[in-house]
ROZA-46818 format. One record per residue: x, y, z of N, C-alpha, C in turn. Coordinates in pm, whole numbers, plus 50000, padded with zeros to 5 digits. Layout:
XYZXYZXYZ...
This chain:
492954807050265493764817350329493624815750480494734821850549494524820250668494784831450762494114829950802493434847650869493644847350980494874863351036495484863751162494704880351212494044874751305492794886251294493464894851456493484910051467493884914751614493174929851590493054934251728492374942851742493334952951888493514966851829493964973851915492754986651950492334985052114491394999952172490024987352071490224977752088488584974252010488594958452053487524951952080487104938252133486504934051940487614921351925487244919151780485524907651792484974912051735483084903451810483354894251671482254886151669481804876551605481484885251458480584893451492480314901651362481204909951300481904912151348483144921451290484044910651198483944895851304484674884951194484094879351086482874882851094482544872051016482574885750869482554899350912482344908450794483834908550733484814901850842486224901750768486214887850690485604877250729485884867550615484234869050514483604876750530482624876450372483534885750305484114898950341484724908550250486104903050206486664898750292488194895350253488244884050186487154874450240487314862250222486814859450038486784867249957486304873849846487784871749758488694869949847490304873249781490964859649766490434853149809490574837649823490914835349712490104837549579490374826849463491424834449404492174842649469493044848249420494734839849462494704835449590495694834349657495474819249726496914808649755496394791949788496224795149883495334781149974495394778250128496024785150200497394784350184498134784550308498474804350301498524810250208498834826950242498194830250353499114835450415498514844450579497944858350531496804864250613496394872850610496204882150729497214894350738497344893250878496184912450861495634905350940494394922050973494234925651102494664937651076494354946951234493404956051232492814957651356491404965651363491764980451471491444989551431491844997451548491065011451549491015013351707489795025251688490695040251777490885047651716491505060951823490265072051789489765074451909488725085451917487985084451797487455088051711485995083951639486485080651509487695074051464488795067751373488525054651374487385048551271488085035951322489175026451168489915021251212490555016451101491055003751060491204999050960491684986850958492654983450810493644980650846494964973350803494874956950760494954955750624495334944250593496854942150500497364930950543498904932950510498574915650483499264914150355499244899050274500404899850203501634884950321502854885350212503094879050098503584881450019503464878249921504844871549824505544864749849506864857349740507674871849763508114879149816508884886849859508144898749803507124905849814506284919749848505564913349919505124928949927503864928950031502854937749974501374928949984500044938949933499914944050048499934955450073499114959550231497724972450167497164976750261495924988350250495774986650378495374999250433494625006550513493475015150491491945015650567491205022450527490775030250690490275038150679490065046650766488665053150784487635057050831486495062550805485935058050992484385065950986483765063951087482845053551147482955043251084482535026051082482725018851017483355009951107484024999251074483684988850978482514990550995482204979350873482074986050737481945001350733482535002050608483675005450549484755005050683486325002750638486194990350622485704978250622486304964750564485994967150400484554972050354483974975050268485284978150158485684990150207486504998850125487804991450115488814985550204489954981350203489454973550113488724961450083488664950250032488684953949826488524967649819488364967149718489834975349662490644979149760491904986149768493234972749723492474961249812493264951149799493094942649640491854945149636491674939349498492494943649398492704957049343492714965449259494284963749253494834964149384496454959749372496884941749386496184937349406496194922149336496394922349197495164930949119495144930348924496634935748899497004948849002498504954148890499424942448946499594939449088500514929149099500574918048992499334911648963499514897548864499874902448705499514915848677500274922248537502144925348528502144924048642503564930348698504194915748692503754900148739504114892848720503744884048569503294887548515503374883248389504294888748349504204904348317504754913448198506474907548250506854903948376508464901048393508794882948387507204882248371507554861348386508154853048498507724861648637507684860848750506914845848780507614839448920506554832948957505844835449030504894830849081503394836949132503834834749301504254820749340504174821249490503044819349561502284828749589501234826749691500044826749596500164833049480498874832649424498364816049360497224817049292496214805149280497104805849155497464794649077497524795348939496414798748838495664791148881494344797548775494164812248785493934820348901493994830548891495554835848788496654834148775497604839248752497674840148567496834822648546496974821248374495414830348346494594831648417492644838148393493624849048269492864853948207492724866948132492204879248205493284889448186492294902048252492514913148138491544914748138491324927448014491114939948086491284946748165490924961548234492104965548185491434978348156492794992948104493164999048213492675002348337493095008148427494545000648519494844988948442496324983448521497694986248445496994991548329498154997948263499205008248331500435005548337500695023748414501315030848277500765042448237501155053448145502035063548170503195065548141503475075748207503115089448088502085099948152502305112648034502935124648056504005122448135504535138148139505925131948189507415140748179508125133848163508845148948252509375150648358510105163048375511395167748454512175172148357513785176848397513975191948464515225183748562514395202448651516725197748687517305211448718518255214048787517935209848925519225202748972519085197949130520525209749206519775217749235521145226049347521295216349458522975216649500522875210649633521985218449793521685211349877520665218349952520665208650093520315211750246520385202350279518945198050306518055189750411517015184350356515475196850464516485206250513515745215450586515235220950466516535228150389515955236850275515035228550193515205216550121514285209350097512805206150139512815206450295511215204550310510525221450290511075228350292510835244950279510405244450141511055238550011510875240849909509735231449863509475219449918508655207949930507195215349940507065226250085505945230850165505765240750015506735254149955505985264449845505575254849777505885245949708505555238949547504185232049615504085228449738502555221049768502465208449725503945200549724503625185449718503955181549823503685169849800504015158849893505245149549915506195153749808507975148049884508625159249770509495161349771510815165049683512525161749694512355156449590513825154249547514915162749541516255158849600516875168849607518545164049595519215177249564520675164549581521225170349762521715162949818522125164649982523545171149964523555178950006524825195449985526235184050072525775175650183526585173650294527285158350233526085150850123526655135050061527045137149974526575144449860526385150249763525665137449641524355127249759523615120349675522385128649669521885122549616519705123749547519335117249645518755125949712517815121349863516135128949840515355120549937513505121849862513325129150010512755140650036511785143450172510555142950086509855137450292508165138850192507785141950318506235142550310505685143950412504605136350452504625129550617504165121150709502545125950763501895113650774500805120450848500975131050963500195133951022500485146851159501805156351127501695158550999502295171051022503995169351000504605154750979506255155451014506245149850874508095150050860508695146750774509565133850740510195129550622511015116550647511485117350540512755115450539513795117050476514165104250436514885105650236514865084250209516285092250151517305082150207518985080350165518995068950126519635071449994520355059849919521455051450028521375039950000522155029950059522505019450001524195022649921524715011649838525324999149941
């Protein structure tokens, strides 16, 4: 793999690299030579965080971890990245996908974990009034989730609000 290492508000040291290629470098037998690995390091007031983003045959694995040292955000991402490596390579079997960036051996290995299964157990039909996406984040904030679906009074499509770190919102429109 090949590792595109940057650092924003932080001087990337020797030890910080070398904890990105023992932790990351862990992902290797997953993915050939040549996959880029692009990791950013970044510290805002006692935040420090780090972003790894690996493309992939058209996705992208990314994770971010966040906490109060850095070396145990590499800790934690590395195992964020793992975990969506296993559903990615189930996701390319179960459709008979080709792999792309990954190792073949990794792709034919056997993996037996139940946790890459996705289950769905609840299944639920609800009336969509038209609404526009003000009233929507209002109805978003009583119910106490984190996006709601809605139909748009003004398109009259199925549009998603959710809600953004710090407090804002973002709105997803269909686009045929």
């Amino acid at each position: 793999m090949r590792y595109i290492i940057s650092g924003k508000n932080i001087d990337v040291t020797e030890g910080l690299k070398s904890a990105i290629y023992d932790k990351i470098g862990k992902l290797e037998r997953y993915f050939t030579p040549e996959t880029e690995v692009h990791i950013t390091l970044s510290v805002e007031k006692e935040r420090q965080k780090i972003e790894v983003t690996i493309p992939v045959k058209g996705n992208i694995i990314r994770a971010e971890q966040v906490s109060s040292d850095m070396y145990a955000s590499i800790d934690l991402v590395e195992e964020i990245i793992e975990r969506q490596i296993r559903k990615y390579k189930n996701k390319l079997i179960d459709k008979k996908q080709s792999g792309g960036s990954f190792n073949s051996s990794y792709i034919e290995e056997e993996d037996l974990e139940e946790e890459d299964v996705i289950t769905i157990t609840r299944v639920k039909k609800f009336a969509m009034k038209p609404m526009d996406a003000e009233e929507a984040c209002v109805q978003m904030e009583l119910l106490g989730h984190n996006f709601y679906v809605f139909r748009n009074a003004q398109t009259d499509e199925v549009n998603v609000v959710y809600k953004r770190k710090g407090n804002t919102y973002g709105l997803i429109e269909p686009e045929f």
